[in-house]
Each structure stands twice: as structure tokens, then as C-alpha cells.
C-alpha positions as CSV (number, residue, x, y, z in Angstrom):
1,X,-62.7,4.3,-65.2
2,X,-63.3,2.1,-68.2
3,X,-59.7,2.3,-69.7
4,X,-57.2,-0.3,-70.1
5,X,-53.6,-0.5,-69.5
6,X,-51.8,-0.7,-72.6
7,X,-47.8,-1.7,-73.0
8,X,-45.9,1.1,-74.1
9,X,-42.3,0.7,-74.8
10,X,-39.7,3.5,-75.2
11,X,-36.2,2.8,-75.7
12,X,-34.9,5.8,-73.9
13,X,-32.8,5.5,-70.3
14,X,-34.0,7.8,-67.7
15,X,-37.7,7.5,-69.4
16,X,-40.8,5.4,-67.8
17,X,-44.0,5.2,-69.5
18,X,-47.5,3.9,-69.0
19,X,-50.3,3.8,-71.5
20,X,-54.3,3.6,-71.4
21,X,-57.1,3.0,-73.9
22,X,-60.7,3.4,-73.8
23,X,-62.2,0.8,-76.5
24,X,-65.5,2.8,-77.0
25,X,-64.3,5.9,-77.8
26,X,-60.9,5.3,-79.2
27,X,-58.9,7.7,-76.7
28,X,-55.3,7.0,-75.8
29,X,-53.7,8.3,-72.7
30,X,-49.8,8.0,-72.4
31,X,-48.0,9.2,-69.5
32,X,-44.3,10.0,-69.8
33,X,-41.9,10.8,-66.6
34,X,-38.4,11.7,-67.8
35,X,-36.1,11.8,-64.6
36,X,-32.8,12.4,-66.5
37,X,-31.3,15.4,-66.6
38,X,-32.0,16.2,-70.3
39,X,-34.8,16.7,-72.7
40,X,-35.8,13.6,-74.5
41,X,-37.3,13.9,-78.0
42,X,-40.0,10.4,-79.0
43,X,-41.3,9.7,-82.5
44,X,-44.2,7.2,-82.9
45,X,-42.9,4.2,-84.4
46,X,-44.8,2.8,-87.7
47,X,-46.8,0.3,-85.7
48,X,-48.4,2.7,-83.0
49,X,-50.2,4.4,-86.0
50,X,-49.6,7.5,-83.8
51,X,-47.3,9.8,-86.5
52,X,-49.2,13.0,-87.4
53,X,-52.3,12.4,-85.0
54,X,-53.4,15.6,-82.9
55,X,-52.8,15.0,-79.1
56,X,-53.3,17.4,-76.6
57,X,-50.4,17.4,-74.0
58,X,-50.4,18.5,-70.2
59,X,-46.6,19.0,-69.2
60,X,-45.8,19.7,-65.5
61,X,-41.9,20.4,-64.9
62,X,-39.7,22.5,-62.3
63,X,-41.0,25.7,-64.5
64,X,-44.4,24.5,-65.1
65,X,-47.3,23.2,-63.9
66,X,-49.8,21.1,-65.9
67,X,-49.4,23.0,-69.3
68,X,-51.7,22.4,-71.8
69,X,-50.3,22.1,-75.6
70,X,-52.1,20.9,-78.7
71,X,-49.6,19.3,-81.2
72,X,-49.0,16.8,-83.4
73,X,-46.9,13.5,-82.6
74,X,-44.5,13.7,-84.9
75,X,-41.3,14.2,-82.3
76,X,-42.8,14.9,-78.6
77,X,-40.3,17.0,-76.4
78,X,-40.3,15.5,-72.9
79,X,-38.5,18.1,-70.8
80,X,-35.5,17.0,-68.2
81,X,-37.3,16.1,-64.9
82,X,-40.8,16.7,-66.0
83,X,-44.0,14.4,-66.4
84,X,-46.1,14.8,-69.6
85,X,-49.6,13.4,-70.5
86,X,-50.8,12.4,-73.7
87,X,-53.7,12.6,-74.8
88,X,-55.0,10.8,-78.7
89,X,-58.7,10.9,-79.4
């Protein structure tokens, strides 16, 4: 509730993407699902102003199952055949 869809482009085959923002507090949520068969590695790109934030991640895959990970997004790992959720405050 309260968050709007953003447009999120990645230039990646096998790789769908969605992205939300809530104005008032700032927060981004992106949503990756990788259905290839291999990892994919994402950078932000200079515009996104996203390189070296902190994000929290939430990664659920054949092994796993809503993993939590604080990082930085500097090069994200999205797992073959997984679903990961971004979170920028």
C-alpha cells in the first residue's frame, strides 16, 4: 500500500524485473525472477544512483527459501531459477 510502480529495465535474457517506491519514506523495492539456467550478476547503472547503497535482499531459490542478506549493490548475484527482493531505504 502506498508504493508506486516504477520502470526498471535490465538488459539480461531470462531476467524479469518489477520495481516500487514509496515517496514519503524513500524505500525502493525491486523484485528480480531469473528463470535461466545460470546465475546472473546486475550493477546499478549511473542514473539509478543505486551503486554502494545498503539493501537488504530476500532470495528464495531451489536451495532456499526467503533468505535474508544485507549487502551493498555494487554487483547483485541473482541465482539460476530463483526470485530475489530488493530492498533500498
Amino acid at each position: 500500500p502506498g508504493m508506486q510502480r516504477i520502470d526498471v529495465d535490465v538488459a539480461s535474457e531470462g531476467l524479469l524485473a518489477s520495481g516500487y517506491k514509496e515517496a514519503h519514506k524513500g524505500t525502493l523495492v525491486l523484485v528480480f525472477i531469473n528463470e535461466s539456467a545460470e546465475e546472473k550478476i546486475l550493477g546499478a547503472n549511473k542514473e539509478s544512483n543505486l551503486s554502494n547503497k545498503k539493501i537488504i535482499t530476500y532470495t528464495t531459490s531451489a536451495t532456499t527459501s526467503l533468505a535474508k542478506s544485507n549487502t551493498i549493490f555494487n554487483k547483485l548475484l541473482i541465482p539460476a531459477k530463483s526470485i530475489v527482493t530488493v530492498v533500498v531505504n
